[in-house]
C-alpha positions as CSV (number, residue, x, y, z in Angstrom):
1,X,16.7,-9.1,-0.8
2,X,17.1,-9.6,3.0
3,X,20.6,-8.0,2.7
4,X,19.0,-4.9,0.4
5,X,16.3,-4.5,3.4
6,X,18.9,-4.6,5.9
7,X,20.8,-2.0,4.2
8,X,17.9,0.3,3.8
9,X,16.8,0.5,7.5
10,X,20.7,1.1,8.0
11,X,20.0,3.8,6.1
12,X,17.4,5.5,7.2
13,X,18.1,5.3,11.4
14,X,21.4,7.2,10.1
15,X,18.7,9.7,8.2
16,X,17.1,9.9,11.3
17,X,19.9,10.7,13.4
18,X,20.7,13.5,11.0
19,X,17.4,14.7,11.1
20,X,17.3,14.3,14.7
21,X,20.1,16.9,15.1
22,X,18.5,19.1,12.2
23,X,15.2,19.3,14.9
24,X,13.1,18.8,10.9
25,X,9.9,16.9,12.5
26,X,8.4,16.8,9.1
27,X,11.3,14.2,7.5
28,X,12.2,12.7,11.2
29,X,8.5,12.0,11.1
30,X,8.6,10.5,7.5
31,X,11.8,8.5,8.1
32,X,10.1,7.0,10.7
33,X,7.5,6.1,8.9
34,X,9.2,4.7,6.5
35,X,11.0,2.7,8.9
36,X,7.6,1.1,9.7
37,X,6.9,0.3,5.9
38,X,10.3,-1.6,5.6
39,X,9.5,-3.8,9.0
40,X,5.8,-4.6,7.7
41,X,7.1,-5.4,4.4
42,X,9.4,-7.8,6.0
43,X,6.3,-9.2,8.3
44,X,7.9,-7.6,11.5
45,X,4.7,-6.3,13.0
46,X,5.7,-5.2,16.3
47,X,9.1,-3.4,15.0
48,X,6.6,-1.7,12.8
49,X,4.3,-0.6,14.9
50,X,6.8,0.6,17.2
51,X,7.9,3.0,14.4
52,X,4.8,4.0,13.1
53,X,3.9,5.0,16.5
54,X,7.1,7.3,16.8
55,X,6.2,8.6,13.3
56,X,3.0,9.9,14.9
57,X,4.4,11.0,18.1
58,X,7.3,12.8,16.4
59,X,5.1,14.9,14.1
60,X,2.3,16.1,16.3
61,X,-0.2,17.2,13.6
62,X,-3.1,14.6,12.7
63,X,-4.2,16.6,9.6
64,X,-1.0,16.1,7.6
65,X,-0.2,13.0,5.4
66,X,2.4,11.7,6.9
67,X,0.6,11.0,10.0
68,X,-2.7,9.7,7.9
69,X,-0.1,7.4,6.6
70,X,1.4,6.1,9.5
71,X,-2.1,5.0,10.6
72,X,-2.6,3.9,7.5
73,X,0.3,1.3,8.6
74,X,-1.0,0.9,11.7
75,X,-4.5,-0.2,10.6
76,X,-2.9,-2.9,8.4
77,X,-0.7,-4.4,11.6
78,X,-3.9,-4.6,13.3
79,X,-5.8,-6.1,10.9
80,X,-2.7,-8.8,10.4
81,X,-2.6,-9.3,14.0
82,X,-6.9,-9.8,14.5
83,X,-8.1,-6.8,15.8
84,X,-10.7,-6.7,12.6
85,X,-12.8,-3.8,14.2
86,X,-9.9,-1.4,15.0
87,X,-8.5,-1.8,12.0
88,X,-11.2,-1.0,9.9
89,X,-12.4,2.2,12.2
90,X,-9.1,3.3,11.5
91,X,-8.9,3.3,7.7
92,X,-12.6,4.2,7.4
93,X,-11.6,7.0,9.1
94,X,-8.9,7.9,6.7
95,X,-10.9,7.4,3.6
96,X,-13.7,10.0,4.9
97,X,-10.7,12.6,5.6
98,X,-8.8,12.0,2.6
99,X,-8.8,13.4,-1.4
100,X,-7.1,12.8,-4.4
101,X,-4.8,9.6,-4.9
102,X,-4.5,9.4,-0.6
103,X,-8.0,9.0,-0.5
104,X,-7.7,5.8,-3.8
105,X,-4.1,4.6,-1.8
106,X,-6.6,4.4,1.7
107,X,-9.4,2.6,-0.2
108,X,-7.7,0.0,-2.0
109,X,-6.5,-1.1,1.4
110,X,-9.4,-1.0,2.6
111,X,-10.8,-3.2,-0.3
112,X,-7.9,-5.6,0.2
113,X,-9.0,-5.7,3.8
114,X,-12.4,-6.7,2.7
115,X,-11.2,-9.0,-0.2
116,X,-8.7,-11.1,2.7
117,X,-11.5,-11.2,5.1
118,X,-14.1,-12.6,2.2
119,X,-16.5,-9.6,2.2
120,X,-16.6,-9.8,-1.2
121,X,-19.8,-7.4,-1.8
122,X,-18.2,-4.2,0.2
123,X,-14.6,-5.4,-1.7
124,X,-16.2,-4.6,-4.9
125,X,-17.7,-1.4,-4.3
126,X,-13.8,-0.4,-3.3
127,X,-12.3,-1.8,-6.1
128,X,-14.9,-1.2,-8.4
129,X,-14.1,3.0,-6.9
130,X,-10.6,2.4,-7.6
131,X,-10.6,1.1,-11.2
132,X,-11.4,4.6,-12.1
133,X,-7.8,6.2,-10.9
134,X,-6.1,7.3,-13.7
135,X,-2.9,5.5,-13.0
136,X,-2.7,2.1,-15.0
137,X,-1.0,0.2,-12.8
138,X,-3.4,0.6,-9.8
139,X,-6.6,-0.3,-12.7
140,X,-4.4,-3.7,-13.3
141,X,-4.1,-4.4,-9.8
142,X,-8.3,-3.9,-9.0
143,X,-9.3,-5.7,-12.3
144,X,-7.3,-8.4,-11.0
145,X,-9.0,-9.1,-7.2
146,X,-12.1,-7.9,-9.2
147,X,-11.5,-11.2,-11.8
148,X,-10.9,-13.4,-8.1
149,X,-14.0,-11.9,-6.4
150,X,-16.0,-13.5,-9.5
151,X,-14.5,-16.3,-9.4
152,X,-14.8,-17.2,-5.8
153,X,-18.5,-16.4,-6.2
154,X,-18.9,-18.6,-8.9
155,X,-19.5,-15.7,-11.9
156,X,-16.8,-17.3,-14.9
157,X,-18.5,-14.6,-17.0
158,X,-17.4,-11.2,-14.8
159,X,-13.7,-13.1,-13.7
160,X,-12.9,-13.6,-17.6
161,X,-14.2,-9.9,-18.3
162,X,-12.1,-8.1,-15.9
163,X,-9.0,-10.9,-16.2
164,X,-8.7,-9.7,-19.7
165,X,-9.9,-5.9,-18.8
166,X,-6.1,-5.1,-19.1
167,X,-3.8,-7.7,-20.9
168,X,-3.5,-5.9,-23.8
169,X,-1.3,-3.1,-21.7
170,X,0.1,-5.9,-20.0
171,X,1.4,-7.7,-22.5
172,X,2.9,-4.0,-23.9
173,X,4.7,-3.5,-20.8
174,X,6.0,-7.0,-21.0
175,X,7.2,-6.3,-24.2
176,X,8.5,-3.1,-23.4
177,X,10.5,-4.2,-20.5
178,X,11.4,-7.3,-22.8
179,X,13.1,-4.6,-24.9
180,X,14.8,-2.7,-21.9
181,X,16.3,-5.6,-20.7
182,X,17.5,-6.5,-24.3
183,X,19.1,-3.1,-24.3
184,X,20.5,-3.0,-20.7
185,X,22.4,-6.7,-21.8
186,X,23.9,-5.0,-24.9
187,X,25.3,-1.9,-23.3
188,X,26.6,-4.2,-20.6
């Protein structure tokens, strides 16, 4: 997967030059961005900082999504690196300006936030806010630190309920993608 990472930033600096010479602010802005998402991904805080920054700079406009994103990215290095107040100001910030699946994308982080720093209480509100997004995968992903939050307060009863909230549709997609794979080796 290193080599695949590598690749992709190859990538998208030459995007960026492209763009550069296109003068489009909006994509230079979103490869940069982007950029950032492949360095934190890769735990390379300060090279994504760096272009999270530039993301910001290049756009100029705090109100558009991009740019809510970038900081997005931004509050997460801080939080990684221990500047717990900053980082929370930040994506607080961005879940009061935000609607829609930006607004559930801002407050899961911020729940994870709360779940790595054992503030399990505030967590919960957040997750228990996100469970009700209509998109399946994001429910899983809640019920699950919802099922650890029990458990690390001691509540066996609540971690089993939302372990088991969605195995039935995860055992489907296991299936499914049983059957996909199946398929993919035959055609082979």
């Amino acid at each position: 997967t290193d080599n695949i990472v590598l690749i992709k930033i190859k990538r998208y600096k030459k995007c960026i030059n492209i763009y550069m010479s296109l003068n489009d602010s909006i994509a230079f802005a979103n490869y940069y961005k982007q950029l950032g998402d492949i360095y934190i991904i890769e735990d390379n805080y300060d090279s994504s900082l760096f272009f999270y920054n530039k993301s910001i700079e290049s756009l100029d406009n705090a109100n558009h999504q991009i740019t809510r994103d970038s900081w997005k990215g931004i509050s997460a290095v801080l939080h990684h690196n221990g500047d717990v107040d900053s980082s929370y100001k930040i994506i607080k910030e961005l879940v009061s300006v935000a609607n829609g699946d930006e607004q559930y994308a801002y407050k899961t982080q911020l729940a994870q936030m709360y779940y790595k720093d054992e503030v399990y209480d505030s967590a919960l509100i957040y997750f228990e806010e996100v469970l009700k997004r209509d998109n399946k995968y994001t429910k899983i992903s809640a019920a699950n630190y919802i099922s650890k939050i029990y458990a690390a307060k001691g509540d066996v009863e609540n971690s089993n309920y939302f372990m088991n909230l969605y195995s039935d549709e995860l055992i489907e997609d296991d299936v499914l993608t049983s059957v996909h794979i199946e398929e993919y080796e035959q055609d082979a």
